[in-house]
N, C-alpha and C positions, 0 to 999 in steps of 0.2 A: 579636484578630481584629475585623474591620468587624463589624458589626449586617448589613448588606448581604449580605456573606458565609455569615453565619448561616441570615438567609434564603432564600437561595439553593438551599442546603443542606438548609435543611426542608424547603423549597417542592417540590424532587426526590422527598424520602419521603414526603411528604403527597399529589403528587399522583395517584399510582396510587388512594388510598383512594376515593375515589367511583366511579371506574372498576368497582374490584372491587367494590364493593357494588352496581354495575348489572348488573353481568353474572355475578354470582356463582350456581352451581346449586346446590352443596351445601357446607354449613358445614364440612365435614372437610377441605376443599380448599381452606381460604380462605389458608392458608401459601403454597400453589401457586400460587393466583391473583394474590396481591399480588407474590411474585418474578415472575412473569412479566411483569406490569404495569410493575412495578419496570421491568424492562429492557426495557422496548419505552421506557418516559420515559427513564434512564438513555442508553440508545441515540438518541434525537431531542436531550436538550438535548450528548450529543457532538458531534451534526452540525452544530446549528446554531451552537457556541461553535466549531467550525470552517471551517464556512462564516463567519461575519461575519469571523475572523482572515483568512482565503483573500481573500477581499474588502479588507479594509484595507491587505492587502498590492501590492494590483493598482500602483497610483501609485510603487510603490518598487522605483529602478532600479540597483543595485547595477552598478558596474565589475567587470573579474576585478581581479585583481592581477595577473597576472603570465600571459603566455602558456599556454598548453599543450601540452609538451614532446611533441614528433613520438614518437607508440610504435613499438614492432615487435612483432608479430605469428609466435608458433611457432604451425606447424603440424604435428601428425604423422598419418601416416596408416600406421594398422598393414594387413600384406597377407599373406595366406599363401595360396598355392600360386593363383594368380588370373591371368590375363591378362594378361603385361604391357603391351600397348596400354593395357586398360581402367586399367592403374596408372597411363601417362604421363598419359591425360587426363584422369584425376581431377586428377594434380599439376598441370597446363597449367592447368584450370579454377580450382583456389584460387590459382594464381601470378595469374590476370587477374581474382579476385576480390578480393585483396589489394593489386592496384594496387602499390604503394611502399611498404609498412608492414610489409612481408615481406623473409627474404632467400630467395634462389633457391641450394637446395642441391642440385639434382640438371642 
C-alpha cells in the first residue's frame, strides 16, 4: 500500500480525537463520544471523496450503444362488485395515459 493511503487512513481515526477531547463531559462516555465523532468525519470525508468523483465526471459524455427497445406496459386493474361506468373510465384513463406502450384489451 501507498504511504498516502496509510495516511489517509489515520488521518480519518485521528481526527475525531480532539474533537472528543473538546467536547467531552464525562470520561465513561468517551467510547461513545469518539464513535459518534468517528461517524460524523467517516460520514463528511464519504461526501466529499463523492462529490470531487461527481465532479470529475461532469466533462464525460458517454454515447448509448445501441437504441432503447419500444416496451409494453400490463396493466391490471382488479374490480369487484363496482360501477361498471367507473370501471370503463378508469380503463379509458390508463389506455390515454399509456399512449402506445400498452395494448388495449378491452
Amino acid at each position: 500500500m501507498r504511504v498516502a493511503n496509510l495516511l489517509l487512513v489515520a488521518a480519518v481515526f485521528l481526527a475525531p480525537v480532539p474533537i472528543v477531547l473538546a467536547t467531552l463531559g464525562d470520561a465513561r462516555f468517551v467510547w461513545l463520544n469518539y464513535g459518534i465523532w468517528l461517524t460524523v468525519v467517516v460520514s463528511f470525508v464519504l461526501f466529499l471523496n463523492y462529490y470531487l468523483l461527481y465532479r470529475r465526471g461532469w466533462g464525460i459524455d458517454l454515447p448509448l450503444l445501441a437504441e432503447t427497445p419500444k416496451g409494453r406496459v400490463a396493466v391490471f386493474v382488479p374490480t369487484f362488485n363496482e360501477d361498471p361506468q367507473m370501471v370503463v373510465d378508469t380503463l379509458r384513463s390508463i389506455k390515454a395515459a399509456l399512449k402506445d406502450r400498452g395494448i388495449s384489451t378491452y
